[in-house]
N, CA and C atoms as a LAMMPS dump frame, in Angstrom:
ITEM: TIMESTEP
0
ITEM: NUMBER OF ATOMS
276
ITEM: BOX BOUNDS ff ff ff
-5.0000000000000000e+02 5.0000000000000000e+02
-5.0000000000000000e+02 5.0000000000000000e+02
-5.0000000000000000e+02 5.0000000000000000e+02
ITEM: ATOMS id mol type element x y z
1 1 1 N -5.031 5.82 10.566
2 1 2 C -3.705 6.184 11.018
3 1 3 C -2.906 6.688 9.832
4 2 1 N -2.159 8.03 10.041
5 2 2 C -1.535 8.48 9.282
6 2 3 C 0.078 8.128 9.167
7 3 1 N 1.068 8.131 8.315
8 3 2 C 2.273 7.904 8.631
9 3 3 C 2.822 8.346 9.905
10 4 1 N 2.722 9.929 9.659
11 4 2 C 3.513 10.777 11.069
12 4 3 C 2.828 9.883 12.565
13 5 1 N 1.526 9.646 12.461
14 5 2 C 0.996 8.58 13.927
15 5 3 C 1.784 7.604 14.03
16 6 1 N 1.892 6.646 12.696
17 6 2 C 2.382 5.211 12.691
18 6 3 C 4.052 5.688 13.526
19 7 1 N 4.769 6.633 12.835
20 7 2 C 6.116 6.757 13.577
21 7 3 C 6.073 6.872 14.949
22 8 1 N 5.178 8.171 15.337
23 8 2 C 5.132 8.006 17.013
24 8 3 C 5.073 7.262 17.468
25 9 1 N 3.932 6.492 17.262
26 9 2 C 3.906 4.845 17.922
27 9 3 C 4.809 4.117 18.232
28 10 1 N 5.533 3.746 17.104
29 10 2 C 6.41 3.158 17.006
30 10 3 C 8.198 3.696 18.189
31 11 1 N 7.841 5.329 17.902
32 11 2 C 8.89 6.136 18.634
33 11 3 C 8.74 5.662 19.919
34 12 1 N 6.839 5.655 20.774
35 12 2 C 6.841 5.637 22.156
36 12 3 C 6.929 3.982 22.297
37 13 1 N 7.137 3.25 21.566
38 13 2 C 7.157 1.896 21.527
39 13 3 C 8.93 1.234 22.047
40 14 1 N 9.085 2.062 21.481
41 14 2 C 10.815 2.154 21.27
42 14 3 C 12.019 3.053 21.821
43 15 1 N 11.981 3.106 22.785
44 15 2 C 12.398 4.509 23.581
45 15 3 C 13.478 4.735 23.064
46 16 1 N 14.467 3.25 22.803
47 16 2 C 16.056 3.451 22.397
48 16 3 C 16.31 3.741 21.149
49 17 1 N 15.065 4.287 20.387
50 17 2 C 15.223 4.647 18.8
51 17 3 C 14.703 5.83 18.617
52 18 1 N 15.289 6.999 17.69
53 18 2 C 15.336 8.198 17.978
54 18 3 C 14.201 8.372 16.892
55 19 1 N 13.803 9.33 16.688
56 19 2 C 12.726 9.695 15.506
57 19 3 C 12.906 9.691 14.101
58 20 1 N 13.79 10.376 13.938
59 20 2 C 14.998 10.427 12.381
60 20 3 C 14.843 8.875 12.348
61 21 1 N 15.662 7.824 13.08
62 21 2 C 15.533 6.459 12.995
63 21 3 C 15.008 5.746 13.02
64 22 1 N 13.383 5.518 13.402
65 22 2 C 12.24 5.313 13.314
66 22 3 C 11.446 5.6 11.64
67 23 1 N 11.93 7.398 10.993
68 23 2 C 11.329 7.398 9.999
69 23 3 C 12.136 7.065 8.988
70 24 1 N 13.101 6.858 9.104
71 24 2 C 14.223 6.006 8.138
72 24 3 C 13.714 4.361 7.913
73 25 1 N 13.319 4.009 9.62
74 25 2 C 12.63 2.408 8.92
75 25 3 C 11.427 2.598 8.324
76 26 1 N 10.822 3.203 8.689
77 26 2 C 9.18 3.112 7.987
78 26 3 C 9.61 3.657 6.718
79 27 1 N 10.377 4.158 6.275
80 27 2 C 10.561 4.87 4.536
81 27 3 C 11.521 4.035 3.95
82 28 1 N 12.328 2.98 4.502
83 28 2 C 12.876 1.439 3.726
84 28 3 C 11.345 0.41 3.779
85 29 1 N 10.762 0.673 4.399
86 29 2 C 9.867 -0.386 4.564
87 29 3 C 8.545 -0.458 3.409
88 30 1 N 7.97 0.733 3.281
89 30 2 C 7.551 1.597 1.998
90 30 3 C 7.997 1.094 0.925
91 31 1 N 9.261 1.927 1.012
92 31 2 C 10.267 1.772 -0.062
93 31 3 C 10.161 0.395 -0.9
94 32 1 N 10.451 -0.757 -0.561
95 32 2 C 10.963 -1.926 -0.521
96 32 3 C 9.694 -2.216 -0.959
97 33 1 N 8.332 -2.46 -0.252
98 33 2 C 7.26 -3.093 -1.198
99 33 3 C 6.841 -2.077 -2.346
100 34 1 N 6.978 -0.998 -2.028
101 34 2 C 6.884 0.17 -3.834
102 34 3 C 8.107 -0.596 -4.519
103 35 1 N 9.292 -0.574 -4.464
104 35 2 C 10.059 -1.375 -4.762
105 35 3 C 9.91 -2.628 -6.131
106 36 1 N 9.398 -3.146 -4.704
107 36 2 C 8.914 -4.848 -5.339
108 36 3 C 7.359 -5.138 -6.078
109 37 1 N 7.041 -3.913 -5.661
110 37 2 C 5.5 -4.417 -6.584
111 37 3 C 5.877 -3.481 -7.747
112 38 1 N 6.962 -2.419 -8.413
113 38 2 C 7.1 -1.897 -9.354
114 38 3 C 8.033 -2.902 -10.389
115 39 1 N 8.112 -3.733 -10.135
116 39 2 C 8.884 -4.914 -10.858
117 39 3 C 8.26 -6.081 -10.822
118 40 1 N 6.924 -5.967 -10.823
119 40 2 C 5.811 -6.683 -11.221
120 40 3 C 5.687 -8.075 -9.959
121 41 1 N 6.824 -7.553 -8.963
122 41 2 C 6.383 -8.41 -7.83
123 41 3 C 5.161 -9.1 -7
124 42 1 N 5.82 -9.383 -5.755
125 42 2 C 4.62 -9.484 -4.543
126 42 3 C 5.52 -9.879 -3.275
127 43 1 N 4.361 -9.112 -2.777
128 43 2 C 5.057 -8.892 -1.059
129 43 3 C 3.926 -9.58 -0.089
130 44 1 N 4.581 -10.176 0.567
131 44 2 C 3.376 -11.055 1.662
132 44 3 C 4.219 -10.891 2.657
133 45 1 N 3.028 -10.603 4.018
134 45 2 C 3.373 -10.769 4.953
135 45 3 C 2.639 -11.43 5.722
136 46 1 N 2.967 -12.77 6.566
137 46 2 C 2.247 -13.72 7.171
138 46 3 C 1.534 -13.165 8.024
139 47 1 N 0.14 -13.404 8.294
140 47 2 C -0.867 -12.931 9.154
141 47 3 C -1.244 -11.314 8.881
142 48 1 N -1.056 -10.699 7.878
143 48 2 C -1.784 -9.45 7.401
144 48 3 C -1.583 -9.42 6.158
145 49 1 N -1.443 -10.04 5.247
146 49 2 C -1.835 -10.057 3.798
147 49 3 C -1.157 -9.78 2.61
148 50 1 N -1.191 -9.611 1.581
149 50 2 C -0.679 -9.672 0.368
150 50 3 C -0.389 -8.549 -0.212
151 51 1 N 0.306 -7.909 -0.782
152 51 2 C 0.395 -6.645 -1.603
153 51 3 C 0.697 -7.376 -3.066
154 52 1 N 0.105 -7.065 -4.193
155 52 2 C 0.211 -7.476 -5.726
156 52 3 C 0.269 -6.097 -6.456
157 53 1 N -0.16 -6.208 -8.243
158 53 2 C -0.133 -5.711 -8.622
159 53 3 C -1.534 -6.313 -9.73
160 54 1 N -1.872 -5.585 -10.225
161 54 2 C -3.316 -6.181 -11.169
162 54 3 C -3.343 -5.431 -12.583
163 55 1 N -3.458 -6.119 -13.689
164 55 2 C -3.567 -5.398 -15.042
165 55 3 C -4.78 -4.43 -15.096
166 56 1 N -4.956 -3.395 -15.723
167 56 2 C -6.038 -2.68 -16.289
168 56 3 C -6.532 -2.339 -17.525
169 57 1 N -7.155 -2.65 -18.194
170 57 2 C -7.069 -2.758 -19.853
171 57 3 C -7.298 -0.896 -20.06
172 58 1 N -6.808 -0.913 -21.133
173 58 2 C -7.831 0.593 -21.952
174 58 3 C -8.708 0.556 -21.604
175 59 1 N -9.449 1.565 -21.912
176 59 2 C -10.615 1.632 -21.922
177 59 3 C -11.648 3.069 -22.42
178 60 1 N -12.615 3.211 -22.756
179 60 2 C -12.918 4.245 -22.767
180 60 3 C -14.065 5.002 -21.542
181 61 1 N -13.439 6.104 -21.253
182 61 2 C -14.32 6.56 -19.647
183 61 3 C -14.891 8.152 -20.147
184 62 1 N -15.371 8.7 -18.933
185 62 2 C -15.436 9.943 -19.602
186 62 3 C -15.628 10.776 -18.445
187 63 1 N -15.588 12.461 -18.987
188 63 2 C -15.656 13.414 -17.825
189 63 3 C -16.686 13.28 -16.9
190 64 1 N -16.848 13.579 -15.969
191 64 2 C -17.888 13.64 -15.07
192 64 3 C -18.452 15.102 -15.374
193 65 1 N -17.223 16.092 -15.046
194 65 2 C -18.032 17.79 -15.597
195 65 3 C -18.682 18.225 -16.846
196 66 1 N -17.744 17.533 -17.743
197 66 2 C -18.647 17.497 -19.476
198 66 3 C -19.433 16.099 -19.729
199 67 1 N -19.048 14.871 -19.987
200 67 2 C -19.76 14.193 -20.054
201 67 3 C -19.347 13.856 -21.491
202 68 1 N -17.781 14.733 -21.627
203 68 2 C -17.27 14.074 -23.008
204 68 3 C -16.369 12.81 -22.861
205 69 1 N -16.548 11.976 -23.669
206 69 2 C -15.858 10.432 -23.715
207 69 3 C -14.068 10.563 -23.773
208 70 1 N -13.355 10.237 -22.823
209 70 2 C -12.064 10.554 -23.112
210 70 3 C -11.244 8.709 -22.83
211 71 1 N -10.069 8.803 -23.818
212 71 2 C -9.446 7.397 -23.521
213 71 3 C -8.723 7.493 -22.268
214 72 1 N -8.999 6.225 -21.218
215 72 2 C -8.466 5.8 -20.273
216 72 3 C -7.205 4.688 -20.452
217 73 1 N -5.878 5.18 -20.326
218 73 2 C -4.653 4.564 -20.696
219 73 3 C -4.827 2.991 -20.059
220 74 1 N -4.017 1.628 -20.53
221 74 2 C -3.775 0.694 -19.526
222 74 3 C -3.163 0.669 -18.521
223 75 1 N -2.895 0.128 -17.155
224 75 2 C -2.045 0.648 -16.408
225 75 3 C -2.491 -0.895 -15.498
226 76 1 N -1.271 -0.262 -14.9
227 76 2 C -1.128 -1.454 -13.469
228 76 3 C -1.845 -0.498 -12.256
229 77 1 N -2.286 -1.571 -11.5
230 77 2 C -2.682 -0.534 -10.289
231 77 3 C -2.875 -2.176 -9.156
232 78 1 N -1.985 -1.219 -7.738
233 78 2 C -1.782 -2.084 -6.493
234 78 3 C -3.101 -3.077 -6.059
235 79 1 N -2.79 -3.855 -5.404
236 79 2 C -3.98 -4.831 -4.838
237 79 3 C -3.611 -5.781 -3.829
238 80 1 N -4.393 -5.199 -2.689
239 80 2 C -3.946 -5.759 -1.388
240 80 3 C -5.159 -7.045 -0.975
241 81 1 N -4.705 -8.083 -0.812
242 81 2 C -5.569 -9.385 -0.047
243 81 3 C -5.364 -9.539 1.213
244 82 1 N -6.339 -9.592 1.802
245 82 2 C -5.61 -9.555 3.504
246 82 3 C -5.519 -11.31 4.206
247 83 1 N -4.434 -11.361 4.862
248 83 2 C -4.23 -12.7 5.281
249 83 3 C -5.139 -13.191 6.366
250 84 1 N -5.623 -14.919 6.623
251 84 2 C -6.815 -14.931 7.198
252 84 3 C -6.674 -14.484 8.334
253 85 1 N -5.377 -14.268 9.723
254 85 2 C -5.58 -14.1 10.981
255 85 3 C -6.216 -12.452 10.621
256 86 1 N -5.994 -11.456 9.93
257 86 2 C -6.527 -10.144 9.706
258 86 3 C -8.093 -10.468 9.552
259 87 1 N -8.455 -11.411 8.347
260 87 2 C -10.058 -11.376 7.927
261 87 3 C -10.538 -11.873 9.565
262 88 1 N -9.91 -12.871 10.173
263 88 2 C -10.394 -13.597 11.259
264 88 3 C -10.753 -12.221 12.122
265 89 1 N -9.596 -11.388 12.914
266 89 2 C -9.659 -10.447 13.797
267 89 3 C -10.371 -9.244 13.213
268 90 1 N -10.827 -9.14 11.904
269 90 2 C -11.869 -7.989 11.472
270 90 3 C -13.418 -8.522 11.674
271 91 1 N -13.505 -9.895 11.832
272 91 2 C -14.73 -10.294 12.37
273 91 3 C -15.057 -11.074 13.345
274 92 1 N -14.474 -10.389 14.57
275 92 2 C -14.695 -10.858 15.623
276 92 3 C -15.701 -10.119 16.681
């Protein structure tokens, strides 16, 4: 599912909410965990899971087209855990 789907849904879900207003919540909603995981947060939501953030050291990697060795910066990068009623209903 793509964003523009997730809104429809939500649009034919919601008759008394107009589209503009629909993509205004889904882009606070975004917003708010980009938000909070850019300030080294965490966002949980009960029964579908965790949004974090995870360290990445340096490192050294390299091109795939040359095969020359180039430095890979440290960085943060997102990390989602999913809560158990999700793991439960993915293996059912």
């Amino acid at each position: 599912m793509i964003r523009s789907e997730l809104v429809q849904l939500l649009v034919e879900e919601n008759p008394g909410l107009s589209v503009r207003e629909v993509e205004k919540i889904v882009s606070i909603f975004f917003d708010e965990i980009v938000g909070r995981l850019s300030e080294d947060g965490r966002v949980e939501l009960r029964g579908f899971g965790a949004f974090s953030t995870r360290a990445r050291e340096a490192r050294l990697g390299r091109n795939p087209r040359t095969g020359e060795a180039v430095e890979v910066d440290a960085k943060r990068v997102p990390y989602f855990k999913p809560g158990k009623e999700m793991r439960v209903r993915l293996n059912m």
